[in-house]
Each structure stands twice: as structure tokens, then as C-alpha cells.
N, C-alpha and C positions, 0 to 999 in steps of 0.2 A: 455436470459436464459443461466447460465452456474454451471458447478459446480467446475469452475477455475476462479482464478480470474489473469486474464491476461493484467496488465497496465503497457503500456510499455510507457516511455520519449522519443518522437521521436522528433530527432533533423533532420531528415532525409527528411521531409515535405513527408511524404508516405501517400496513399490514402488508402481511408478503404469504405467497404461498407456500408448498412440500417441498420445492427445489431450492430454497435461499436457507441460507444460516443466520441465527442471531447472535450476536456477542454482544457482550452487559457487562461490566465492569469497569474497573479506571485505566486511565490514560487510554479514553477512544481516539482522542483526537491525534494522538500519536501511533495508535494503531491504524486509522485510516489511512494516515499518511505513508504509513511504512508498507501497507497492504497494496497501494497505486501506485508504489517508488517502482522503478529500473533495478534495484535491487531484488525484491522482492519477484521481479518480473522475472529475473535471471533463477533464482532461490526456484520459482515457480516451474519454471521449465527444464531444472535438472532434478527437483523431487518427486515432481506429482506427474504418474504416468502417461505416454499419448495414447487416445484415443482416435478413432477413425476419424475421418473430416478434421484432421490441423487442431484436435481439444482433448480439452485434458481433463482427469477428475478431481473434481474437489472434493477431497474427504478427510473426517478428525486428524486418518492415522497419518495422511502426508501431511499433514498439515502441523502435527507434532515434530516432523524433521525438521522445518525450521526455526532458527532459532530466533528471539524474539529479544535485543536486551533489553535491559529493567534499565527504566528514567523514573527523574520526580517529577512531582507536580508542578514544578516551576517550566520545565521543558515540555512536560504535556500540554502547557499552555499555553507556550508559545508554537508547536505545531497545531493546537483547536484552532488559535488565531490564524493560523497561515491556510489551516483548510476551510475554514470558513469564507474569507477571501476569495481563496479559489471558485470558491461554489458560488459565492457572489459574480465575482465577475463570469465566469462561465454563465450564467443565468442570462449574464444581459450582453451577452456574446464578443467580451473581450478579450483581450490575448492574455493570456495565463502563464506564458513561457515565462517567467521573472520567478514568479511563486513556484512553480514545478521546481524552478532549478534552486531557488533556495533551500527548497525540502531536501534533495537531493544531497546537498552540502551537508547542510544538518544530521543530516543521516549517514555519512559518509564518516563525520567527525565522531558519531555514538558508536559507529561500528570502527573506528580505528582502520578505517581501509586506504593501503596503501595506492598510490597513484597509478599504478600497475594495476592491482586489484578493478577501479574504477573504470580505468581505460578498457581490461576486458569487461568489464561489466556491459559500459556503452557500447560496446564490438556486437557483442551479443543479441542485443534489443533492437 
């Protein structure tokens, strides 16, 4: 239950306890990005049920209503790139606003989402 959505690409092998999830597979770096996007945040807020205190639950089965599209490895790598960046500069406490919204782009163009689409997306968030 949260009312953050906090996924972090841990290249670091850190341990987590009973309340985090793991995912393992390809194109993380395009899954973390799309799991922090305004997208996903909007995705998050009309699938996965409210809980009391403003939170919500993360679980498999909401978590199956979204959908997720399929990229290749050449696009996975250019979002690894962009969230690695991010986590750099966030580190040493620079403004990130450039990288966010580039992801945003990126992810706007994979999802084919109309300008309308986007606009309420932002209304939303």
C-alpha cells in the first residue's frame, strides 16, 4: 500500500524486505522509466484501488491491467541511459526536469498517444 510510487533500477543487488516487489527480466531500464512516467501515474490511479489515507494497493492482479508495450533493445537502452542520468544527477541534487520530460516524450511516441490523450494525462497528475 502506498501513495508513492517509488521504482528504483537497482544495479546495486540491495536487499528489500516482505512489502517491495522484484522484477528480473529485459528492458528494466525501460520499465523503470515507464513505472515513474505521469503515464503510469494516471494508469496507477484509475487501476489499482484507494485505500484509506490517499494510498493505494500494489498488487500482481492490478498490476496485470496495465498494459505494458513491447520495445527492443536498442530503445531499452536508450531509456537505461536516460534513467541512469537521472539517478546521477538526482544523487548530486540537480535539476532533473530535462530527463523527466524527455522520458515522457519517448513514452508518449511508444504509446502512440494523442495530444488530447497527454494533455489529460498532465490535467490529472
Amino acid at each position: 500500500m502506498t501513495k508513492y510510487l517509488p521504482f528504483v533500477y537497482d544495479k546495486g543487488s540491495f536487499f528489500t524486505n516482505q512489502k517491495c516487489f522484484i522484477i528480473t527480466g529485459q528492458h528494466l531500464g525501460y520499465l523503470t522509466a515507464f513505472l515513474n512516467s505521469k503515464l503510469f501515474r494516471f494508469a496507477f490511479r484509475e487501476y489499482f484501488p484507494e485505500l484509506l489515507g490517499d494510498t493505494r494497493e500494489l498488487s500482481k492482479i492490478f498490476f496485470e491491467n496495465v498494459t505494458v508495450m513491447p520495445i527492443d533493445d536498442l530503445q531499452n537502452n536508450l531509456f537505461s541511459n536516460l534513467v541512469e542520468a537521472l539517478v546521477n544527477k538526482k544523487l548530486t541534487g540537480e535539476n532533473t526536469a530535462a530527463i523527466e520530460d524527455e522520458i515522457e516524450r519517448y513514452l508518449a511516441k511508444i504509446y502512440l498517444l494523442s495530444d488530447e490523450e497527454k494533455n489529460l494525462i498532465n490535467s490529472r497528475i
